[in-house]
N, C-alpha and C positions, 0 to 999 in steps of 0.2 A: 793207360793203367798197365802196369805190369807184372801184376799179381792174376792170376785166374783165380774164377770159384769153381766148385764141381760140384754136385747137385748128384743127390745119392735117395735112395729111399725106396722102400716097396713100388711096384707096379701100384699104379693106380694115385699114386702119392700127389701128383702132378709138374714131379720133376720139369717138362718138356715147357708144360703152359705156365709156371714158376718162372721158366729159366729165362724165355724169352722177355716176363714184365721186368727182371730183373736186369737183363741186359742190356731194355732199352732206357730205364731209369739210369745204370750205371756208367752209358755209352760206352761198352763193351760187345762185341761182337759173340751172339747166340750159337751154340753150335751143340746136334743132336746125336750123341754116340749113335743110337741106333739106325739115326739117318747115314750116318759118314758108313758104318756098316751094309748099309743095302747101298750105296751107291759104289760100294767097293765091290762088290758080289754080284752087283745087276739083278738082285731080287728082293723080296720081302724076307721080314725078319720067318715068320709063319715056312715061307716057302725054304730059308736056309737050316731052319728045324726039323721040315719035316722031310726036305731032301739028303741032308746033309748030316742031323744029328744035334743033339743039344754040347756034344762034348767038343765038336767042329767050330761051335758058334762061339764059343767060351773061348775057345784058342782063338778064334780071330777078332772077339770084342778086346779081348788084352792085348792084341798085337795093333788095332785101331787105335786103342787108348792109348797105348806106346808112343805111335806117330803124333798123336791130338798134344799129349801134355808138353811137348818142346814149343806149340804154341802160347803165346802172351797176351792176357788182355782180355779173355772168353769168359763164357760161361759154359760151363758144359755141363747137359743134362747126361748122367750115363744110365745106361739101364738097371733096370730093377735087379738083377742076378751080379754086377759089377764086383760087387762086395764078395761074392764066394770065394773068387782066390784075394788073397792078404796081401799076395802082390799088388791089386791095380788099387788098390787103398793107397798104399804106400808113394803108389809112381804121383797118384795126384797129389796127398800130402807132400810130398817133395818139390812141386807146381804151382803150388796152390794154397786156399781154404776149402777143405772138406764141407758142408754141411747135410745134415741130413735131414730131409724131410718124412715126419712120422705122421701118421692118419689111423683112425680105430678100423678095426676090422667091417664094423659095418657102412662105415665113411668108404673104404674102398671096395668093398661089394658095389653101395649104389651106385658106384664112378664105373666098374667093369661088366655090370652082370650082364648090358645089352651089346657089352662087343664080341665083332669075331675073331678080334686079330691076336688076341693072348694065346700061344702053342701053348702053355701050360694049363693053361683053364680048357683047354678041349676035353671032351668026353663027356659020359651021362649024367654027373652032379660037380658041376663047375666051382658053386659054392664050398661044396666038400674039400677041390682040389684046395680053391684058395686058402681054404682054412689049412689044410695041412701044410701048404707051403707058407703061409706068411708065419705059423708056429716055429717050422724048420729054418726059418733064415731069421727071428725074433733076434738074436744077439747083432747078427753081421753088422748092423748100421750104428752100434752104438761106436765105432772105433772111429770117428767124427771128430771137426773141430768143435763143430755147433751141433744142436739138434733143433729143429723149429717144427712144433706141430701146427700142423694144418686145417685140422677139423673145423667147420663153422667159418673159414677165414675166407676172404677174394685172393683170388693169385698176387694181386698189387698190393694188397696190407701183408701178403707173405714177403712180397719182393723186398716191403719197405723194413721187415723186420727181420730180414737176413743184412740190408745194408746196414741198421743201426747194429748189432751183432759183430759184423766185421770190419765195424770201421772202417767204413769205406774213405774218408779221409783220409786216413795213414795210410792207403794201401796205393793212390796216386803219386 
């Protein structure tokens, strides 16, 4: 295949556990922005937050994202923040099929509220944080080719309804 998809949506959405039903239904090759990022920096996303900065981690998911989209064939999950600059919207629209996956507020609570690895949900009321971030970034994901919600669904009836979606036919 020589079209990618790119797998966009809130933290918690299931971008990562999506991407890979999708790419092994698609036989398209899986690949994890946040992972290609700690493999590039030799650390955890948490540990390049809280060594480094949230504004550090932004410059180098865009400058990863840069290198990823010259590749064909993928699926790529990118992170939940991706959408902030208009730029890395764009570099995958130019690559790709955007889609976005959307989930209710309290769908991604139950999916986060026992981890530790979200740098933005740390501190005294993690619930609070999320609310206020996933309010703050409520528009960024609408600028998609598709949008597929998620609530109530399995990762493989998501995968199957992003492939009817994109035509996966015309895109071989």
């Amino acid at each position: 295949m020589n079209c990618n998809i790119f797998l966009v949506g809130f933290m918690g959405t299931g971008k990562s556990t999506v991407g890979k039903q999708l790419a092994y239904k698609a036989a398209m090759e899986f690949k994890d922005l946040d992972e290609l990022i700690e493999l590039k920096e030799s650390m955890s996303i948490s540990d390049i937050f809280e060594k480094k900065g949230e504004s550090y981690f932004r410059m180098l998911e865009s400058r990863v994202l840069a290198e990823t989209v010259k590749d064909t064939g993928i699926v790529l999950a990118a992170g939940g923040g991706v959408v902030l600059n208009p730029a890395n919207i764009e570099m995958m629209k130019s690559s790709g099929i955007v889609v976005g996956l959307a989930a209710g507020l309290d769908t991604i609570w139950e999916r986060l509220k026992d981890k530790s690895d979200r740098p933005l949900l740390k501190g005294s009321n993690p619930r609070e944080a999320l609310e206020k971030i996933y309010h703050q970034r409520a528009g960024f994901y609408d600028n998609v080719h598709y949008t597929v919600h998620v609530d109530n669904k399995s990762p493989s009836a998501i995968a199957d309804e992003i492939l009817q979606l994109v035509n996966f036919n015309n895109l071989k």
